[in-house]
C-alpha positions in Angstrom: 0.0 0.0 0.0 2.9 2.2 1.1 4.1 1.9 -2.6 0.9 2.3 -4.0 0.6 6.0 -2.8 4.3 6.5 -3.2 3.7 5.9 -6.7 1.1 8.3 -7.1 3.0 10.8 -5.7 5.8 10.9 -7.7 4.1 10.0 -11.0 6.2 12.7 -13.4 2.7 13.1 -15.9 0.0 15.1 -13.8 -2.6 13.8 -16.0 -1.5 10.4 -15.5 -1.4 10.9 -11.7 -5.2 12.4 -11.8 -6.3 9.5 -13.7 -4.6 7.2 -10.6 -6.1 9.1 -8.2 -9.3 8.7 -9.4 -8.9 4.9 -10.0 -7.5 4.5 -6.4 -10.8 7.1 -4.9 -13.3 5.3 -6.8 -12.0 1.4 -6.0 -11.2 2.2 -2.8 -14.6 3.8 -2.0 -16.0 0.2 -3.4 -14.0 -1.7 -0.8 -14.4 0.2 1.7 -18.6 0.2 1.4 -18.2 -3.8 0.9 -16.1 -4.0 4.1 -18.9 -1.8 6.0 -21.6 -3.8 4.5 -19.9 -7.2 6.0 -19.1 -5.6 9.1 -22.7 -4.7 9.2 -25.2 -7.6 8.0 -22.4 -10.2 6.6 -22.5 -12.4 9.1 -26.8 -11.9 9.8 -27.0 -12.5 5.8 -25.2 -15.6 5.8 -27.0 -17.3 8.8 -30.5 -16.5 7.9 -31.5 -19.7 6.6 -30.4 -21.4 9.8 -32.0 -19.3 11.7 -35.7 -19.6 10.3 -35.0 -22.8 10.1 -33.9 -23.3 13.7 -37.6 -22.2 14.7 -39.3 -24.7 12.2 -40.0 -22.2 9.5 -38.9 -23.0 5.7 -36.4 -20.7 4.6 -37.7 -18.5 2.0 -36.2 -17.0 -1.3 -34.5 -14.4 0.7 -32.8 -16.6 2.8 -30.4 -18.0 -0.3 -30.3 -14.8 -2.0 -28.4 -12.9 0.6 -26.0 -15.7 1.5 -25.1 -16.0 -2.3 -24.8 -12.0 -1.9 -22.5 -12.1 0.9 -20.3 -14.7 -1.1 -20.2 -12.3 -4.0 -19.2 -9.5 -2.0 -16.3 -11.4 0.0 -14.8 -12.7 -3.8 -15.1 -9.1 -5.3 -14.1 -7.7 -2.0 -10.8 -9.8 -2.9 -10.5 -9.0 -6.5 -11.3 -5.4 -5.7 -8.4 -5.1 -3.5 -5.6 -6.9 -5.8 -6.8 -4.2 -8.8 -6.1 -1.4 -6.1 -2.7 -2.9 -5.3 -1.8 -3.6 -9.0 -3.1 -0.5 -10.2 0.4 1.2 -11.1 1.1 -1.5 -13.6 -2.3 -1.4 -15.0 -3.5 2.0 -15.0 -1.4 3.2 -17.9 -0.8 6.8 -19.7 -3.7 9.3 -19.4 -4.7 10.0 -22.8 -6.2 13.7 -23.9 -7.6 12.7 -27.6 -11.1 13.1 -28.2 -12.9 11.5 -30.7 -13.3 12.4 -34.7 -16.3 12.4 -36.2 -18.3 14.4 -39.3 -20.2 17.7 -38.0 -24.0 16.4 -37.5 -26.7 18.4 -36.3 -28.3 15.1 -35.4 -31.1 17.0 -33.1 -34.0 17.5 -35.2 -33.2 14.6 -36.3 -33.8 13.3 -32.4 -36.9 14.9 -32.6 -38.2 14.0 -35.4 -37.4 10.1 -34.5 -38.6 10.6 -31.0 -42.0 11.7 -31.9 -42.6 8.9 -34.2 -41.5 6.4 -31.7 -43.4 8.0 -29.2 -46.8 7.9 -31.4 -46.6 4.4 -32.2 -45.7 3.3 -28.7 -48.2 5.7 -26.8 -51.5 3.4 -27.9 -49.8 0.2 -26.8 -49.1 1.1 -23.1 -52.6 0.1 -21.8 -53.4 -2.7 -23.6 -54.2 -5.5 -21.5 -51.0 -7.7 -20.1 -50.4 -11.0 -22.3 -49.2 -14.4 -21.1 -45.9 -13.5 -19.7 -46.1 -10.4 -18.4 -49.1 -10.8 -16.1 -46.9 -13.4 -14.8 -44.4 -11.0 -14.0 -46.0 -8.6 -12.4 -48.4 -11.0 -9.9 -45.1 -12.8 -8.4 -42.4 -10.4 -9.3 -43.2 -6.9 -8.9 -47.1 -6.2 -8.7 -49.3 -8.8 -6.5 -52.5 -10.5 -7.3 -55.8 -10.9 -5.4 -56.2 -14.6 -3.7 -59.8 -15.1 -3.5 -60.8 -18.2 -1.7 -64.6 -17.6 -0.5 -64.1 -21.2 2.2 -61.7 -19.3 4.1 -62.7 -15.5 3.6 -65.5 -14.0 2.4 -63.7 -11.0 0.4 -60.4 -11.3 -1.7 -57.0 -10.3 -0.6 -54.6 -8.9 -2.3 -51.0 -10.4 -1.9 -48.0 -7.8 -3.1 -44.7 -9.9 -3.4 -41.9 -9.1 -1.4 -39.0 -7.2 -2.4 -36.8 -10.2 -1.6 -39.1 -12.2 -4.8 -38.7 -9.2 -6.8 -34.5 -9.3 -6.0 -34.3 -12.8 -6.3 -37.4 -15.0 -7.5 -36.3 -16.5 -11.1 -38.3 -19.8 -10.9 -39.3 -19.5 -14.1 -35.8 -18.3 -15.9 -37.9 -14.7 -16.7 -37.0 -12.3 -13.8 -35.1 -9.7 -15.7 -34.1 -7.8 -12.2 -33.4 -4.0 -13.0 -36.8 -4.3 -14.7 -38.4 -5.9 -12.2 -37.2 -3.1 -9.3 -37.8 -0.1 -12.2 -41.5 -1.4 -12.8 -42.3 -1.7 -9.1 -40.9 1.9 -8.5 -43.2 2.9 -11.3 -46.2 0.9 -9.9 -45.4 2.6 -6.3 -45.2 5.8 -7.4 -48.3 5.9 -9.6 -50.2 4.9 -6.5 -48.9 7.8 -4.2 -49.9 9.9 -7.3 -53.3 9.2 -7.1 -53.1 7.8 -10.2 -54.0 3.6 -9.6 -55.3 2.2 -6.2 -54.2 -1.4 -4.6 -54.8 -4.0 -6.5 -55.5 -2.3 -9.8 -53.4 -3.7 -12.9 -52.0 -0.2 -14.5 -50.4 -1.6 -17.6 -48.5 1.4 -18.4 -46.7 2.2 -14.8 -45.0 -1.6 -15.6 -44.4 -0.8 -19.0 -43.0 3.1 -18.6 -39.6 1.8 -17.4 -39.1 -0.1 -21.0 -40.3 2.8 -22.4 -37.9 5.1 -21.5 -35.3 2.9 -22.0 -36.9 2.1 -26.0 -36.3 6.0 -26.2 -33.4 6.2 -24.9 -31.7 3.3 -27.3 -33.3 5.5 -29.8 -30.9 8.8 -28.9 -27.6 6.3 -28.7 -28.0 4.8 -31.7 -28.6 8.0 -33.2 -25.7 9.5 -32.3 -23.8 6.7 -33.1 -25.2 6.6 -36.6 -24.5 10.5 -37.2 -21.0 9.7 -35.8 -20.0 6.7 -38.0 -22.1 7.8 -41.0 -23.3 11.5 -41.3 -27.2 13.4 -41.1 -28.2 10.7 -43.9 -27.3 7.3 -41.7 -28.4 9.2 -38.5 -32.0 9.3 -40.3 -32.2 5.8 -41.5 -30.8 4.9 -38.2 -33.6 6.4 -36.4 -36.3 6.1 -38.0 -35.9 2.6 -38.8 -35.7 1.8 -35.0 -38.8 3.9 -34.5 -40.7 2.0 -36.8 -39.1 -1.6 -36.1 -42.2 -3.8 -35.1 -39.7 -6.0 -33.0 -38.9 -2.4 -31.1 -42.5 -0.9 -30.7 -43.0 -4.6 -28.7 -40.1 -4.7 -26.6 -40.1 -1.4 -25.6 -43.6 -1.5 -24.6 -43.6 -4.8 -23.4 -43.4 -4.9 -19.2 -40.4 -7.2 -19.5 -36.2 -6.2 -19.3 -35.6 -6.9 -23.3 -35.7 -3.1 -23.9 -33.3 -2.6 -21.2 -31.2 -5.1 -22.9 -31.4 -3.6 -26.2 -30.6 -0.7 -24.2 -27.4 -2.4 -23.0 -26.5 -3.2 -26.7 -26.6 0.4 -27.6 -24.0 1.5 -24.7 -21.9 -1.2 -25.4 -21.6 -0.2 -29.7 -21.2 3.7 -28.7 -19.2 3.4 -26.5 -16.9 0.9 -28.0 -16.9 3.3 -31.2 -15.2 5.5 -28.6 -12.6 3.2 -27.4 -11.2 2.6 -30.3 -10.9 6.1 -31.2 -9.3 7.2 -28.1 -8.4 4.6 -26.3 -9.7 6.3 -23.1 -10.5 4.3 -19.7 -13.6 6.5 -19.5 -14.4 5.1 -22.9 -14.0 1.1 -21.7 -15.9 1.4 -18.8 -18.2 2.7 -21.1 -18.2 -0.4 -22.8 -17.8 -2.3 -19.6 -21.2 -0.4 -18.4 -23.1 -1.4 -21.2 -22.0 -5.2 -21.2 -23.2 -5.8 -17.3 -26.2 -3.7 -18.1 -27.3 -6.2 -21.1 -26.6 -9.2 -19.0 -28.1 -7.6 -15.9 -31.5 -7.2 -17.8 -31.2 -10.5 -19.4 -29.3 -13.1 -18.9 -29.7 -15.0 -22.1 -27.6 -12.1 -24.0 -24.4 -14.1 -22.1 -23.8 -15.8 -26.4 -24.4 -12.8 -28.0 -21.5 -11.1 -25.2 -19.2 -14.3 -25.4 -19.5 -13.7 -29.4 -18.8 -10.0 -29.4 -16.6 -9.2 -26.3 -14.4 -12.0 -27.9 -14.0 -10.5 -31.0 -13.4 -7.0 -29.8 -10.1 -8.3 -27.3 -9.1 -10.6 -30.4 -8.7 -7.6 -32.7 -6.8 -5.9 -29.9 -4.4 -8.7 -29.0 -4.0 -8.9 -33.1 -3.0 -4.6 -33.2 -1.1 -4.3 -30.7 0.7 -7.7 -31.9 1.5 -5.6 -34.9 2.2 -2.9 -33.2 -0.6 -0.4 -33.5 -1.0 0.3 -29.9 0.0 -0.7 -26.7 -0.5 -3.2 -24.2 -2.8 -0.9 -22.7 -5.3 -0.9 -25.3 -5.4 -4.8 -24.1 -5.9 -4.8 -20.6 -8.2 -2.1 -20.5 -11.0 -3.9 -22.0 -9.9 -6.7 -20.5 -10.5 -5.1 -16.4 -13.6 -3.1 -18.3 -14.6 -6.5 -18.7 -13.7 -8.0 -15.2 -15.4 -5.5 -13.7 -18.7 -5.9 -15.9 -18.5 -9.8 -15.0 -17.9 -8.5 -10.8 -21.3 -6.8 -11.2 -23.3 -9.1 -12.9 -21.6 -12.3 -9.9 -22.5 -9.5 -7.3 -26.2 -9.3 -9.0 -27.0 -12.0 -10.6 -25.7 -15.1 -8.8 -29.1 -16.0 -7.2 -30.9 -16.1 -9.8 -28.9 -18.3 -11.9 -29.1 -22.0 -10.5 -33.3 -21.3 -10.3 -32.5 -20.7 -14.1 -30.7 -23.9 -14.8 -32.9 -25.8 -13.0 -36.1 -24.3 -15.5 -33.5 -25.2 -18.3 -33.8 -28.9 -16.8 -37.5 -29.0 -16.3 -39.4 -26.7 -18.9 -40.4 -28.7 -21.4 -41.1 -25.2 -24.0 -37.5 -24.8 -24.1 -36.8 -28.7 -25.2 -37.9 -28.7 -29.0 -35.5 -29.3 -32.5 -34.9 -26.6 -34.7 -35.3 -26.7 -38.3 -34.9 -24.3 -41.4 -38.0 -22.4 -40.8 -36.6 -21.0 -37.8 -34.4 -19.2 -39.6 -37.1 -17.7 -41.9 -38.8 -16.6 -38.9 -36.0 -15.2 -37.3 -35.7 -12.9 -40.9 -39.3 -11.5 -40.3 -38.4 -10.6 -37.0 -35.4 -9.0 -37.8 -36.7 -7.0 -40.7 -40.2 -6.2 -40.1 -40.5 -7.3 -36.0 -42.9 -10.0 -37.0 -42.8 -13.9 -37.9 -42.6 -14.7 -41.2 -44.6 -17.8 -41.2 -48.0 -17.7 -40.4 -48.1 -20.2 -37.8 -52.0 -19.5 -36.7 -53.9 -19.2 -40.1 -57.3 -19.6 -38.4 -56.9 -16.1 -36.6 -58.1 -13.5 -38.7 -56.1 -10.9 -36.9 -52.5 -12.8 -36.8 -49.7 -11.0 -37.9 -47.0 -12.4 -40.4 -44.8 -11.1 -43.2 -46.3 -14.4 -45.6 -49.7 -13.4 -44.4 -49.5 -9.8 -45.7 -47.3 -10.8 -48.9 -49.5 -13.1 -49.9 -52.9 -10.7 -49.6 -50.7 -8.0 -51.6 -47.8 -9.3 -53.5 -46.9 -5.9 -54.7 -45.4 -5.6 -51.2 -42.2 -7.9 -52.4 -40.6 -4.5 -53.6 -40.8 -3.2 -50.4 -39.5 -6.5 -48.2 -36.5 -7.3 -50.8 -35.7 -3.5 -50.8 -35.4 -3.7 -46.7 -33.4 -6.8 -46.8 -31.2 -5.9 -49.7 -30.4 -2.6 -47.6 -29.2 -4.6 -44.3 -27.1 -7.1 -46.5 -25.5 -4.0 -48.6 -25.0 -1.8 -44.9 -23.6 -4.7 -43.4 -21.1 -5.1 -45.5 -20.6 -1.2 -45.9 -20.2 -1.8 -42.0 -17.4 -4.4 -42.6 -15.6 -3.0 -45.1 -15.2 0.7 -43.2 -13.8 -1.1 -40.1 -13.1 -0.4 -36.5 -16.4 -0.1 -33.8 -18.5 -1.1 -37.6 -17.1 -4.4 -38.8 -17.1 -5.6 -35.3 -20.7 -4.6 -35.0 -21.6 -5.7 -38.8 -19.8 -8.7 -37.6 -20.5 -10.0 -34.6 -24.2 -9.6 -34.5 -25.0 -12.1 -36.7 -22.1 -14.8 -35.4 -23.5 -14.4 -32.2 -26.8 -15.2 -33.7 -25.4 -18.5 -35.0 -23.2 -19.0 -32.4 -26.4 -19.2 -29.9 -28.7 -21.5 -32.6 -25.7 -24.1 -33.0 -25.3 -24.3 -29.1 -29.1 -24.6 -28.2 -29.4 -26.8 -31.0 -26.8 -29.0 -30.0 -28.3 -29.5 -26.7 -31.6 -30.3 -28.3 -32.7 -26.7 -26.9 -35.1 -24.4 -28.4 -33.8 -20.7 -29.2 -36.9 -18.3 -28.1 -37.0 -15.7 -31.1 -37.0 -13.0 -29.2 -33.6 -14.3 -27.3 -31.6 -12.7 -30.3 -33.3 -9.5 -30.8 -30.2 -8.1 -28.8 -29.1 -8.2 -33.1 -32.1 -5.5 -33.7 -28.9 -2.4 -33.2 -27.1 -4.5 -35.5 -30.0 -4.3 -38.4 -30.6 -0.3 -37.6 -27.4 1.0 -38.0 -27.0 -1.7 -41.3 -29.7 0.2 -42.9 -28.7 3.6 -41.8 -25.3 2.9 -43.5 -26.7 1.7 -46.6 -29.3 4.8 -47.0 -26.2 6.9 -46.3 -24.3 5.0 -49.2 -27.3 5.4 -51.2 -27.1 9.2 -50.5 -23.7 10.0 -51.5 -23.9 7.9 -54.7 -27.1 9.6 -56.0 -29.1 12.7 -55.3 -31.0 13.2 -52.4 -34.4 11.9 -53.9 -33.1 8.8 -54.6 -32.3 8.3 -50.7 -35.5 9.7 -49.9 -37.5 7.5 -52.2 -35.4 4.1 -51.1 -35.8 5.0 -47.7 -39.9 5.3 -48.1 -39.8 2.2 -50.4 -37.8 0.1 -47.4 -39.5 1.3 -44.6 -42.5 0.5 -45.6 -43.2 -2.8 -44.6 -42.1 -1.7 -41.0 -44.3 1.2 -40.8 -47.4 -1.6 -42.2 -46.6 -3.4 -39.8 -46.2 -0.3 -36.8 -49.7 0.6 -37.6 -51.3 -2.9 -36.7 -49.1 -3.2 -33.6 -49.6 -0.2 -32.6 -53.4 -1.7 -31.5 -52.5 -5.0 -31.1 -51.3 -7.1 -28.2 -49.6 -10.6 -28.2 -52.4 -11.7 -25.9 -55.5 -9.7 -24.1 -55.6 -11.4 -20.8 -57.9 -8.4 -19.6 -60.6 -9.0 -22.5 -62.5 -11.4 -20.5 -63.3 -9.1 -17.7 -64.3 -6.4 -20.1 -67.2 -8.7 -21.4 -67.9 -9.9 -18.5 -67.8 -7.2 -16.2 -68.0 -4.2 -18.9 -64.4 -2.9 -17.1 -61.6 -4.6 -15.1 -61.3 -3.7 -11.3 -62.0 -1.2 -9.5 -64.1 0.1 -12.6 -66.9 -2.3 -13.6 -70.4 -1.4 -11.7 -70.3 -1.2 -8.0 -66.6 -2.5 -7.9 -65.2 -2.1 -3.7 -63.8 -5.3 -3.1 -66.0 -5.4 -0.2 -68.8 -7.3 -2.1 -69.1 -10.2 -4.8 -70.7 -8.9 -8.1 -74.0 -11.0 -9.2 -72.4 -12.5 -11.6 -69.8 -15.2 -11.2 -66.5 -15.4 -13.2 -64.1 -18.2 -13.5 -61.1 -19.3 -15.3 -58.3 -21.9 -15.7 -54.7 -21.9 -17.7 -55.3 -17.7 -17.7 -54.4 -15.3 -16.1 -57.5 -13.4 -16.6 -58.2 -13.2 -12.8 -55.4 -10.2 -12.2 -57.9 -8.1 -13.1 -61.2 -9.4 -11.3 -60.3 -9.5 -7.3 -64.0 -12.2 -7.5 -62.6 -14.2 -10.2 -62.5 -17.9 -9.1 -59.1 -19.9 -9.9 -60.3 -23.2 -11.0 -58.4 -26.4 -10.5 -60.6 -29.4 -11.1 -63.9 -30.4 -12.1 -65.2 -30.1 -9.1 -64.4 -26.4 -8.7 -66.5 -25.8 -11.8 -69.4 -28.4 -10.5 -69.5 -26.3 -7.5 -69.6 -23.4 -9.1 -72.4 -23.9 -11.3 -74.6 -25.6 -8.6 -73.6 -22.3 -6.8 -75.3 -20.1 -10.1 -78.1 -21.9 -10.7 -79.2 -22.2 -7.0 -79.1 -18.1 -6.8 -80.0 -17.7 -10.8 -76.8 -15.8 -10.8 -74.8 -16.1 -14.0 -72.0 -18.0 -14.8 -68.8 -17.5 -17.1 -65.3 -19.3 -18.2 -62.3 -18.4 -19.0 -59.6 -20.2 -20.1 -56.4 -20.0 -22.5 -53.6 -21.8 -23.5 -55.4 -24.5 -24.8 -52.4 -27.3 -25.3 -51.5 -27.2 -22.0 -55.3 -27.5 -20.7 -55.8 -30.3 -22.5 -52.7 -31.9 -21.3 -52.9 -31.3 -17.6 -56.8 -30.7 -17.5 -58.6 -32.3 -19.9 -61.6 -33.6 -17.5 -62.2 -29.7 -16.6 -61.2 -28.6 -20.4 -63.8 -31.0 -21.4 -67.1 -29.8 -19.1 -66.7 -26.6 -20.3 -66.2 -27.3 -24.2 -68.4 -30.2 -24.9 -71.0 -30.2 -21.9 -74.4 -29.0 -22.9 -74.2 -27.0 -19.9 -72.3 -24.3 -21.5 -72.3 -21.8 -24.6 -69.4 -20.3 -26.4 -69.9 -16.6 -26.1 -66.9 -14.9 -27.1 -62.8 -15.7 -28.6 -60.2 -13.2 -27.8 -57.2 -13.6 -30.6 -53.8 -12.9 -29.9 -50.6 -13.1 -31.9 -48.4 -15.5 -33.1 -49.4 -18.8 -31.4 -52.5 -20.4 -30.5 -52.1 -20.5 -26.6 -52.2 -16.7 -26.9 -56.4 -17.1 -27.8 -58.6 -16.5 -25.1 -61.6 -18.7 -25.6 -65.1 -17.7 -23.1 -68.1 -19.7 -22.2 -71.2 -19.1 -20.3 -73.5 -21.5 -18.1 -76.8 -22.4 -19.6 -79.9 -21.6 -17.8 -81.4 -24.9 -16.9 -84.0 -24.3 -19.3 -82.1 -24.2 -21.9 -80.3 -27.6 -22.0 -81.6 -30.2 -24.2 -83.0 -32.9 -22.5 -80.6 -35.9 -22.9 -80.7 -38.6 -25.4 -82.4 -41.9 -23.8 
């Protein structure tokens, strides 16, 4: 230590001594609030388990999650300490260059992007919650009503615990800076007078993706204008502003937009890096690589595939010469530190998420060709390209809408022969680009081959970390397209490409993967506290049920059933009190798999009427199918 500060001291380069002085401050303020914090509640975190369980109570989620934390902090309270001894070695020159770039006044262009984005986001932040994200919020961030009229009259609502929303990944879904951002949303809309307990407020969960949608919007922009001029900073943002895969995600109450987010930090910032060579510049890059992982774990190929490039190219320069050892280690401890944070974050949350891996039965399928076909609808146009549900009339799909107009073929070959020409414009100008142009889509095959190989299923939207990858392609095409022609030419290629993505924008702009929440509103006329005389102090005439949905987070009355015999219950309840009677269910595989007796009253009783189907998008299980109780009169008499 004594040389440490010796060193500082008589450092002959001022700058260079700032720079260590600042290292030394900042990790030594780090070690010194992890030393506090195990002074403090190390030793009450690591026994907490065997202390519930030493008065008979099971240890709950919390228990694991801050031992695992306190382990964390111990091995980065370690490595934290060597980098603060070694840091004269490491540290290197202070370096004053800035970066070079053309002169862009990129903030109409900002604005112009912005209010786009914002238009065809706005309409999407109340729709109702589909399949995954009501599951989300119930055990993750939001709560749900238990109703369960044999032990209480009136419903209660249960709010999870902030030790669920930390550290609850049974499931593999819980994207955790999402998951404490929505709840902070949720909380504060409710001091705000804005949403009372127990109401579902779609957009409070979804503002925090949002923001962050908008805010990959301005980075990408900038980026665009820096690698490519005012014409690439255009196609740039207005492609991403259209995107249909973006519009989702960045309305969607889940942590991909704060991936995408993530991806967007990591490409401007390493454009930086390479220019200058700065630390700030590689923690930059280091930032952005824990904050992609941090919202989503799965992006761990796509880092693999791209952080392994970017330290191959700079073993390879400074092999040759180009720069120095410094330009190695820095990304390498940008790194290091990244991989600290996401250890210090994350490591609770993984072995829930291999044991899903193990169990989940969605994620064990084989992948074939058409995967790959899909995977080019979603990457050009944010939509499948196979129409995988042709008996919903309001399924989205790139084959769907080329085959009612095939004039739209000029439009989809225009858009995919402007991300094959900018990617390769990307590759051939080098640097930040042809790392970008590309590792994007090796990481894409990198993750196929591996999940395939383990006889895995790769989610589609698992790789839409590529979707930064695709903007900026196009944005350096247009810009290519620009300089080669006149300006009308760009504009009229631009229109010509981006059309299928603003078809498509319009559409999603209305319309939800699923509409758990449609139910309710036929049944009810609005979803709690709204519908007619809605307190939560008293049961509404009519009765509502449902199975395999998840329907009832909006109805604090809505009965959960299980088995026939809820159902049989239920309708000797109705027709006892002539009180009316509806079910709700979704997800139709799996009901007839794990409920087929109950599946089957409902669907081929006489008992019951089909009243209503709510479509979603993309897959079957998505439809929301509803049913209503007969009045006795009503039923045929039965066949002797």
């Amino acid at each position: 230590m004594k040389q440490l500060f010796t060193h500082l001291q008589d450092s002959a380069d001022p700058a260079r001594r700032r720079l260590a002085w600042r290292f030394v401050i900042g990790l030594g303020s780090i070690v010194l609030g992890l030393i506090v914090f195990l002074f403090l509640a190390g030793e009450s975190w690591m026994h907490d388990g065997a202390k519930l369980a030493a008065k008979g109570l099971k240890p709950r989620i919390e228990s694991t999650g801050k031992l695992l934390f306190v382990r964390a902090a111990v091995v980065n309270l370690g490595l934290l300490i060597a980098l603060l001894l070694t840091s004269r070695w490491w540290i290197g020159p202070a370096i004053q260059r800035g970066t070079s770039s053309p002169k862009v006044r990129w903030g109409w262009i900002l604005l112009i992007a912005l209010a786009i984005a914002t238009a065809a986001r706005l309409p999407r932040m109340t729709l109702g919650f589909y399949n995954d994200e009501a599951h989300n919020y119930a055990r993750l961030y939001g709560g749900l009503w238990e109703f369960a009229p044999e032990k209480a009259p009136l419903p209660k609502f249960d709010e999870p615990r902030w030790g669920e929303t930390f550290w609850l990944n049974n499931v593999g879904n819980n994207s955790q800076p999402f998951s404490v951002a929505a709840r902070l949303s949720l909380a504060a809309s409710q001091k705000l007078g804005l949403a009372s307990q127990g109401e579902i407020v779609e957009w409070a969960a979804r503002l925090p993706a949002l923001v962050a949608g908008l805010l990959t919007i301005v980075l990408l922009t900038i980026l665009a204008a820096r690698t490519g001029g005012n014409v690439a900073a255009w196609g740039t943002s207005l492609a991403l502003a259209l995107h249909g895969w973006h519009i989702r995600y960045s309305t969607e109450a889940r942590g991909y937009s704060l991936m995408i987010l993530g991806v967007a930090v990591i490409f401007l910032f390493l454009h930086s890096a390479l220019q200058t060579g700065r630390w700030r510049d590689w923690l930059g890059f280091g930032g952005g690589v824990f904050l992609c992982l941090w919202a989503f774990m799965g992006a761990a190929y796509f880092i693999a595939v791209f952080c392994g490039l970017v330290m191959l190219r700079q073993v390879v320069l400074w092999k040759k010469g180009a720069h120095g050892i410094d330009q190695v280690i820095r990304p390498t401890l940008a790194g290091l530190l990244a991989a600290m944070l996401c250890v210090q974050m994350l490591l609770q949350l993984i072995p829930q998420l291999l044991k899903m891996l193990q169990r989940n039965d969605s994620v064990h399928a084989n992948m074939n060709w058409l995967w790959w076909r899909d995977i080019l609808g979603f990457l050009t146009t944010g939509v499948r390209w196979l129409d995988a549900v042709p008996n919903n009339p309001i399924n989205l799909s790139v084959a769907r809408w080329l085959g009612a107009h095939p004039w739209q073929w000029v439009g989809m070959v225009a858009l995919i022969g402007m991300i094959v020409t900018g990617t390769v414009l990307m590759i051939r100008r080098g640097s930040a680009l042809r790392l970008i142009g590309i590792g994007s889509p090796l990481a894409i095959t990198f993750a196929w081959g591996m999940m395939a190989r383990k006889g895995l299923f790769l989610h589609y939207w698992y790789i839409v970390y590529a979707l930064p990858w695709v903007v900026l392609a196009f944005g350096a095409a247009l810009a290519k397209t620009a300089k080669q022609g006149r300006c009308w030419i760009a504009v009229l290629v631009g229109i010509v490409s981006l059309w299928p993505c603003g078809t498509f924008a319009v559409h999603l702009a209305h319309t939800g993967r699923q509409d758990e929440r449609a139910a309710v509103m036929a049944v009810r006329g609005a979803p709690f506290p709204h519908y007619a005389g809605a307190d939560a102090k008293k049961e509404p005439s009519t009765l509502f049920a449902a199975f395999w949905t998840n329907a009832t987070l909006y109805d604090p009355f809505a009965y959960k059933l299980e088995a026939v015999a809820d159902l049989e219950a239920l309708m000797k309840e109705a027709r006892s009190q002539k009180r009316d009677l509806y079910v709700c269910y979704a997800h139709e595989v799996l009901a007839r798999s794990n409920s087929p007796e109950l599946l089957d009253r409902v669907i081929k009783s006489p008992d019951f009427e089909h009243v209503g189907t709510f479509y979603g998008q993309e897959e079957a299980q998505f439809t929301e199918q509803l049913y209503r109780l007969k009045p006795e009169a009503a039923i045929p008499p039965r066949a002797p």
